[in-house]
N, C-alpha and C positions, 0 to 999 in steps of 0.2 A: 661582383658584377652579375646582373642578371642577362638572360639572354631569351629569344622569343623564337621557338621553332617554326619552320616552314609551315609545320601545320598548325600552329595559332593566329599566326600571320594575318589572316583572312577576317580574325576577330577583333582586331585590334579597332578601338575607336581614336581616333584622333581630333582634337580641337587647333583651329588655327583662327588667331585675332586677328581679325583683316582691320584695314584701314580705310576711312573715312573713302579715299579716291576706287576703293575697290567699289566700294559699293556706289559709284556714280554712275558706269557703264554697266549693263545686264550683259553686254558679251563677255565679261570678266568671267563670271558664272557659266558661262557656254565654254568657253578657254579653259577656264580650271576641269570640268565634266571629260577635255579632250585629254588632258595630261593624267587625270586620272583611269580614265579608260584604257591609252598606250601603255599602260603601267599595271592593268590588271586590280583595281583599287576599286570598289565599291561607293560610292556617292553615300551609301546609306549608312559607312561609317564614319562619315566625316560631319562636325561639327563646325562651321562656322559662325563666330561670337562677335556678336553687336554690342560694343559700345557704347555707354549715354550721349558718348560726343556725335556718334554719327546717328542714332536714334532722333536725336532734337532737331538734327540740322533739315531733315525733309521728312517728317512722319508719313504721309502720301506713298512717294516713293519707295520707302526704304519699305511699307506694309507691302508694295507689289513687287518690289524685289524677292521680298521672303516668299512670297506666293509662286514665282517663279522657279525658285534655289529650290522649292521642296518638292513643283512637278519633276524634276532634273533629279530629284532623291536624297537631295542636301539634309541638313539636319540641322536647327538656329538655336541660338544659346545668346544669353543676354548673359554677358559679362559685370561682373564685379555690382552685382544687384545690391541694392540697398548702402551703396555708396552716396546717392542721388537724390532728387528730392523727388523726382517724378516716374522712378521706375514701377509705378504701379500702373500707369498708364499703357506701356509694354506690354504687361500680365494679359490686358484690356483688350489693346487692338492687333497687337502682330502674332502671328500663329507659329508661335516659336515652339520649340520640344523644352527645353531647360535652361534653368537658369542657376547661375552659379553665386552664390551669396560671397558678396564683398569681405575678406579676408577680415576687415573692422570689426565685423558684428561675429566672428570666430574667435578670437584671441579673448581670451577668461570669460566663456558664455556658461562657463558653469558657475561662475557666479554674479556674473551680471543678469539682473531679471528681468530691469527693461530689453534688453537684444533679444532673451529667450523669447517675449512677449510678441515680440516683430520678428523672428522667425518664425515662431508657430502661425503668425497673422499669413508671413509670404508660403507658408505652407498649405494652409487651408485655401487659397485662391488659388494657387497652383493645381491644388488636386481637384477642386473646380474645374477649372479650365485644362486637366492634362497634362501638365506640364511636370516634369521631375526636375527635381531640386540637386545641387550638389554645393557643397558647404567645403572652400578652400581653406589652404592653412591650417589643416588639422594638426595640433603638434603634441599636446598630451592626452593621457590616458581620460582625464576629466570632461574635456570638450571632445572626445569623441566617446563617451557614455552619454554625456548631454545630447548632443545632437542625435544619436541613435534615438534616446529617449523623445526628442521632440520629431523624429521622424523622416529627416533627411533620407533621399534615396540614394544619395552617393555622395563620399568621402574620400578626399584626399588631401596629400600632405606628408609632412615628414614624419608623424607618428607611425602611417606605415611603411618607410622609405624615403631615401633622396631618390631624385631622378638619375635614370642611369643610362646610357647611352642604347639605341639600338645596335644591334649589331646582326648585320646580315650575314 
């Protein structure tokens, strides 16, 4: 078991998959800024990750909610990228930080060459537009030489551990 001292604390990023209704009210995002600030929690380490499902349902809104989340110090992440058919649209219009490639295009990317092809492609758009990449389900040594090699800026997975509880 691992454990996270007092003084790391502070550095700790955290991701949280909100759901389709979070993102329909903007005081959701004012509400969450209060419990994080009672709490001593930094806005600028948290991640909140969009969905294709709630992405499609209002592109409009959900681009001014991000605009919002990020004056407030949020941090937006598109979930399970390249799941979808139109997650390049994402890359395009919403001002997101990262995106995390769908676990699909992870499993045997060392030796599939069409997937390597389409991550080097969501790679180079990304560093276009800023955004860093992280690449889940890393589980052997293979696809996490591959990925390094095509550039991924963050990795994880059970190649470098299972999840382990926090513990305060």
């Amino acid at each position: 078991m691992r454990y996270i001292s007092e003084k790391n604390k502070k550095n700790i990023l955290i991701f949280f998959n909100m759901s389709k209704t979070f993102f329909e009210k903007v005081s959701n995002l004012d509400d969450l800024l209060l419990l994080l600030n009672s709490n001593d929690v930094n806005p600028n380490n948290i991640f909140l990750e969009v969905t294709e499902e709630e992405a499609l349902s209002d592109l409009t809104t959900l681009k001014e909610y991000i605009r919002y989340g990020k004056t407030l110090g949020f941090n937006f992440a598109i979930d399970d990228f390249g799941a979808g058919y139109s997650n390049f649209i994402y890359l395009k219009h919403f001002p997101i930080d990262l995106v995390k490639l769908d676990g699909s295009l992870i499993s045997y990317i060392d030796k599939d060459v069409d997937d390597q092809v389409i991550i080097e492609s969501i790679i180079k758009i990304a560093r276009h537009k800023n955004i860093k990449v992280l690449a889940e389900m890393v589980e052997e040594k293979e696809e996490y030489e591959t990925l390094k090699r095509l550039g991924v800026d963050y990795l994880q997975g059970y190649y470098f551990g299972k999840p382990t509880p926090y513990i305060n």
